[in-house]
C-alpha positions in Angstrom: 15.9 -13.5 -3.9 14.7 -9.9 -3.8 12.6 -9.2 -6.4 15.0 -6.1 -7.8 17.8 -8.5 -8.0 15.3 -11.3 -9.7 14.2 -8.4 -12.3 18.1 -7.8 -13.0 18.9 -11.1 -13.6 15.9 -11.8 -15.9 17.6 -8.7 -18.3 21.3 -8.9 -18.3 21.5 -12.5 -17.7 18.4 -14.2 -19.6 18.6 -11.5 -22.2 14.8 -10.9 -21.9 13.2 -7.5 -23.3 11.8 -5.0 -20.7 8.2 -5.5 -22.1 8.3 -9.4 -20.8 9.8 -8.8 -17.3 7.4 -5.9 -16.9 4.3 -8.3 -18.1 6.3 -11.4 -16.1 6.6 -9.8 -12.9 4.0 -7.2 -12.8 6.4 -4.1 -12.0 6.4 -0.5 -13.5 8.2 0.4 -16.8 9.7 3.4 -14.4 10.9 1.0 -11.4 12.3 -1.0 -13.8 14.1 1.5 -16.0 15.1 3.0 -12.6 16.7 0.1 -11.5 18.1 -1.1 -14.2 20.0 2.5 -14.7 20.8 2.1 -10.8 22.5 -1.1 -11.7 24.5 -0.4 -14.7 25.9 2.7 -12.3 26.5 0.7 -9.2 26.6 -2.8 -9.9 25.6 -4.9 -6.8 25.3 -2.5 -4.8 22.0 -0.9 -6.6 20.0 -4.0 -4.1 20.6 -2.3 -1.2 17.5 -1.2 0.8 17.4 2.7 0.3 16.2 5.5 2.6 12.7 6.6 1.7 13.0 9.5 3.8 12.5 12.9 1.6 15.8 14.7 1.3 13.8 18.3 2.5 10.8 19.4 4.6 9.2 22.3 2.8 7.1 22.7 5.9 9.6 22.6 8.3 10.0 25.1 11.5 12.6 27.2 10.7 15.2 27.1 13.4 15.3 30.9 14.5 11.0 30.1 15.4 12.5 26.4 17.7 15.6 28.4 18.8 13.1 31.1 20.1 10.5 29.2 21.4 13.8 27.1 23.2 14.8 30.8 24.9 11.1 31.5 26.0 10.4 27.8 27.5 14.2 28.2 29.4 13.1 31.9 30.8 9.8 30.4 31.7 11.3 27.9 33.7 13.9 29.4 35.1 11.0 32.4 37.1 9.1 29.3 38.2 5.9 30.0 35.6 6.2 27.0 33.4 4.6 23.4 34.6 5.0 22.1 31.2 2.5 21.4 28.3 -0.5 22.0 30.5 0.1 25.7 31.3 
C-alpha cells in the first residue's frame, strides 16, 4: 500500500484528525491537504503516479534561434563545410 493511499485511508476511513496522520506518518501538512483535496476531486484516481515534469521552460530556446540554427547547419552541409560538432 502506497503511502498516499495509506494516508487516505487513515482520514476518511479511521476518521483520524490531520494533526495525527501528519505526526503518525511523518508527511507535510501541504502534501497532505494536497492530497486529500486531490482525492475528494478524483476519487481513486488521485494515487496515480503524476508527471513531475514542469509544465514550461522559462529558459527555453525559442524556436525561430533552433529553426535558424537548423537552416545554417543544412546550408553548411549541403557546400561540404560542416564535419559536425568539431568544426
Amino acid at each position: 500500500m502506497s503511502k498516499a493511499r495509506l494516508v487516505i485511508t487513515a482520514i476518511e476511513v479511521e476518521g483520524r484528525t490531520p494533526a495525527e496522520v501528519i505526526a503518525a506518518y511523518g508527511v507535510s501538512r501541504s502534501w497532505l491537504y494536497e492530497l486529500l483535496k486531490r482525492y475528494r476531486a478524483e476519487g481513486e484516481a488521485a494515487f496515480a503516479p503524476r508527471s513531475r515534469r514542469p509544465h514550461k521552460s522559462p529558459r527555453a530556446t525559442p524556436p525561430a534561434t533552433i529553426e535558424l540554427v537548423l537552416q545554417l547547419r543544412k546550408q553548411l552541409r549541403d557546400t561540404g563545410l560542416d564535419a559536425g560538432a568539431d568544426t
